[in-house]
C-alpha positions in Angstrom: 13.6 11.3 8.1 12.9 15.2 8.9 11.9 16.3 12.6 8.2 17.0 11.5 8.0 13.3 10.2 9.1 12.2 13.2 6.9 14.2 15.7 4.0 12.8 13.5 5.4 9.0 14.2 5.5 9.7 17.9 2.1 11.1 18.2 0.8 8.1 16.3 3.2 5.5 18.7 0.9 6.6 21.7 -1.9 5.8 19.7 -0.4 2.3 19.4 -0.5 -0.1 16.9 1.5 1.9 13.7 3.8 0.2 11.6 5.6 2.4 9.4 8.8 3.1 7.6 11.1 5.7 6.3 10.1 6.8 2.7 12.4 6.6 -0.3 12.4 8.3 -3.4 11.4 5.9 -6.8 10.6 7.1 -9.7 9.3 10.2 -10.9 6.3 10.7 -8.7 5.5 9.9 -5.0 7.9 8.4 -2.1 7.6 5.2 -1.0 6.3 4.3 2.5 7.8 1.2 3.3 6.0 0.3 6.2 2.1 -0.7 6.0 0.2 -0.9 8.4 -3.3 -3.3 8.5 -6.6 -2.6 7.9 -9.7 -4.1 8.2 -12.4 -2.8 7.0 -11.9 0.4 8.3 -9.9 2.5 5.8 -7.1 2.7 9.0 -4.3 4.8 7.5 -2.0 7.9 8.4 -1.0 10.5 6.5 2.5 12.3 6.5 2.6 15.3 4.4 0.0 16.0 1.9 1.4 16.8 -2.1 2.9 15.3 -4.5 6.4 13.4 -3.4 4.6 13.3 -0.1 5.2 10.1 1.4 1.7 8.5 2.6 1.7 5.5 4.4 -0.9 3.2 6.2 -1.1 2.7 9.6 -3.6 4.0 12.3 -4.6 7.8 12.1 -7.4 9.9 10.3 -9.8 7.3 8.4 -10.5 5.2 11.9 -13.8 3.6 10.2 -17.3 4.4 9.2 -21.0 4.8 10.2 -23.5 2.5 8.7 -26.3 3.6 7.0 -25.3 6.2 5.0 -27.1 6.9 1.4 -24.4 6.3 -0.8 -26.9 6.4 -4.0 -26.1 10.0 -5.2 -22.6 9.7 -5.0 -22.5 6.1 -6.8 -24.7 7.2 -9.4 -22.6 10.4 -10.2 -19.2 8.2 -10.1 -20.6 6.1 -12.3 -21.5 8.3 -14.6 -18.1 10.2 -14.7 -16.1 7.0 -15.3 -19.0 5.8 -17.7 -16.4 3.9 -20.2 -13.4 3.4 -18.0 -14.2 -0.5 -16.5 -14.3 1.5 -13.3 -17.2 -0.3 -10.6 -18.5 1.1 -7.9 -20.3 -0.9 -5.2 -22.2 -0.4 -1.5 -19.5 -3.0 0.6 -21.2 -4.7 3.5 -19.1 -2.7 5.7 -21.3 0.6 4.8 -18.7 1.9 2.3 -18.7 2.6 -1.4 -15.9 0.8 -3.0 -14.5 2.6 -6.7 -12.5 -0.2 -8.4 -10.1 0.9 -10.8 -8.8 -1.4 -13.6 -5.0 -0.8 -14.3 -5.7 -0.1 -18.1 -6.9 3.0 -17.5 -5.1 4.1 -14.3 -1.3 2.9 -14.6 1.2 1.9 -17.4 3.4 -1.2 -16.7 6.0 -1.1 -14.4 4.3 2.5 -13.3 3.0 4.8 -10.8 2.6 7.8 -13.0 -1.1 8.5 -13.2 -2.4 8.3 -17.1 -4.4 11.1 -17.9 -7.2 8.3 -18.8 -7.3 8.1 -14.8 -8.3 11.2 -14.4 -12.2 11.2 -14.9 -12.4 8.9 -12.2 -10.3 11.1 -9.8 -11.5 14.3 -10.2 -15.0 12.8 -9.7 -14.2 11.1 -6.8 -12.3 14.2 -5.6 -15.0 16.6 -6.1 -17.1 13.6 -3.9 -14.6 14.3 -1.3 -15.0 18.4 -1.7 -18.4 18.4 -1.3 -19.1 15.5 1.4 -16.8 16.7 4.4 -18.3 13.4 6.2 -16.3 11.3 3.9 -12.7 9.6 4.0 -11.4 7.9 1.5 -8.6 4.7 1.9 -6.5 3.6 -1.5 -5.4 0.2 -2.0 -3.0 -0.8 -4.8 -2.7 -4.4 -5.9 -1.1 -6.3 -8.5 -1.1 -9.4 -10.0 1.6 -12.1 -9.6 4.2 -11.5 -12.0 7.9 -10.5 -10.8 8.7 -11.0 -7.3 6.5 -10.2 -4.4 8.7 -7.6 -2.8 8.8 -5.6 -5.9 4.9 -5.6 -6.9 4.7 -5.1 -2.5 6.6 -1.5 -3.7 4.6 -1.1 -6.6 1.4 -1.2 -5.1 2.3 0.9 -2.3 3.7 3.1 -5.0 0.7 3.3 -7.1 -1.8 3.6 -4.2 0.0 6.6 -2.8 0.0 8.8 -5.9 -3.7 8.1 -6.1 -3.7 9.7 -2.6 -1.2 12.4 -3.6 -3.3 13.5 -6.2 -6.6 13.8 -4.1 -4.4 15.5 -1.7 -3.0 18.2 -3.7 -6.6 18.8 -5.7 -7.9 20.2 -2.6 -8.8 17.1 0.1 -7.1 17.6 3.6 -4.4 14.8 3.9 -5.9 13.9 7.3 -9.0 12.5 5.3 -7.0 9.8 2.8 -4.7 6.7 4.2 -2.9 4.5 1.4 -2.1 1.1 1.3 0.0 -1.3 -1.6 -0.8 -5.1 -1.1 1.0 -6.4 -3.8 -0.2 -9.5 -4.9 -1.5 -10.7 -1.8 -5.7 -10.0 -2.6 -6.3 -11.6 -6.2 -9.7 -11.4 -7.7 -9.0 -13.7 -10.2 -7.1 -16.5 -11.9 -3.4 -15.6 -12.5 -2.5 -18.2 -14.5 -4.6 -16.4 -17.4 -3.7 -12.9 -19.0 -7.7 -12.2 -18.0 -6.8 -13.0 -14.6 -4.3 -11.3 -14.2 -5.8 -8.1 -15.7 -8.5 -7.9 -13.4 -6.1 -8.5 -10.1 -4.1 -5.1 -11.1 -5.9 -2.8 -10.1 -6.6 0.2 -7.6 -9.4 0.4 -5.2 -10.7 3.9 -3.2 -13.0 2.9 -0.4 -15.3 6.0 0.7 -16.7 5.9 4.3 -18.5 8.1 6.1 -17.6 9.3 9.7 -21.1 11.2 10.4 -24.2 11.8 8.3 -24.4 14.3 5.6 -24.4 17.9 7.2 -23.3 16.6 10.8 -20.0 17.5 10.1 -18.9 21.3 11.9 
């Protein structure tokens, strides 16, 4: 774990509350953060680094919840129209955010945390969302469904959810705006005793929140 790392933990210790881990390198794209921290509701998350092989794991830090109220029908309607195709949903959250759900046909290949290029309508516009609204964070949340053992989909989630942050990151967003999280297999949607089931429980979710109004923002 480099010093910079490690100054960043200690700032975020006084904060209180962060549970975190060194990161380890898997794979072909982003570290892993072993530790994750919980959120509720709130998109609470950390970043360390910001590119891709940055390591970005949750805990408390930059996304530290949203205002209600905000008009999220712009922004819906142009996601939507972007991933027109893809399975992708988007959908106001009674929390006030806009959550983009993500079905893992399009976004990751078995076993993978390599972003498919058919991902990449739904990033960019969610990206360009995140250029042009300076109000807005985003948090990623990987899950899986329940096949292989927990620990490993735990790491692939985590995996998955962070390249989806690395590749916001290094397309322009400050790192201090995004938090990822992996939950494994912990949040199913559906049945996963059934193929269908299990489909629809892997999957990645991006939950937009806004911090201030639009234009409030110096």
């Amino acid at each position: 774990m480099n010093t910079k790392l490690l100054t960043r933990l200690s700032a975020f210790a006084l904060v209180g509350a962060l549970v975190t881990g060194c990161a380890s390198q898997q794979g072909t794209n982003t570290a892993v953060g072993t530790g994750v921290g919980a959120a509720t509701g709130a998109g609470i998350g950390a970043i360390f680094g910001g590119g891709k092989g940055a390591a970005i794991g949750a805990a408390t830090g930059a996304a530290v919840g949203g205002i209600t109220g905000y008009n999220w029908q712009a922004i819906r309607n142009k996601i939507s129209g972007d991933s027109k195709g893809t399975g992708t949903q988007v959908t106001e959250q009674q929390d006030g955010s806009l959550k983009v759900n993500i079905p893992n046909s399009i976004s990751f290949d078995t076993n993978s945390y390599s972003i498919k290029p058919s991902f990449d309508p739904v990033l960019n516009s969610v990206t360009q969302t995140l250029q042009q609204h300076p109000e807005l964070i985003a948090s990623v949340v990987g899950h899986t469904d329940n096949t292989g053992t927990a620990a490993y989909n735990q790491t692939l989630s985590q995996n998955r959810a962070q390249s989806v942050a690395s590749y916001i990151s290094t397309h322009g967003v400050p790192a201090q705006r995004l938090s990822a999280q992996g939950m494994g297999q912990n949040q199913p949607i559906a049945d996963n005793s059934t193929e269908a089931g299990r489909a629809q429980n892997r999957r990645v979710e991006i939950y937009l929140r806004a911090t201030a109004q639009p234009g409030q923002v110096q």
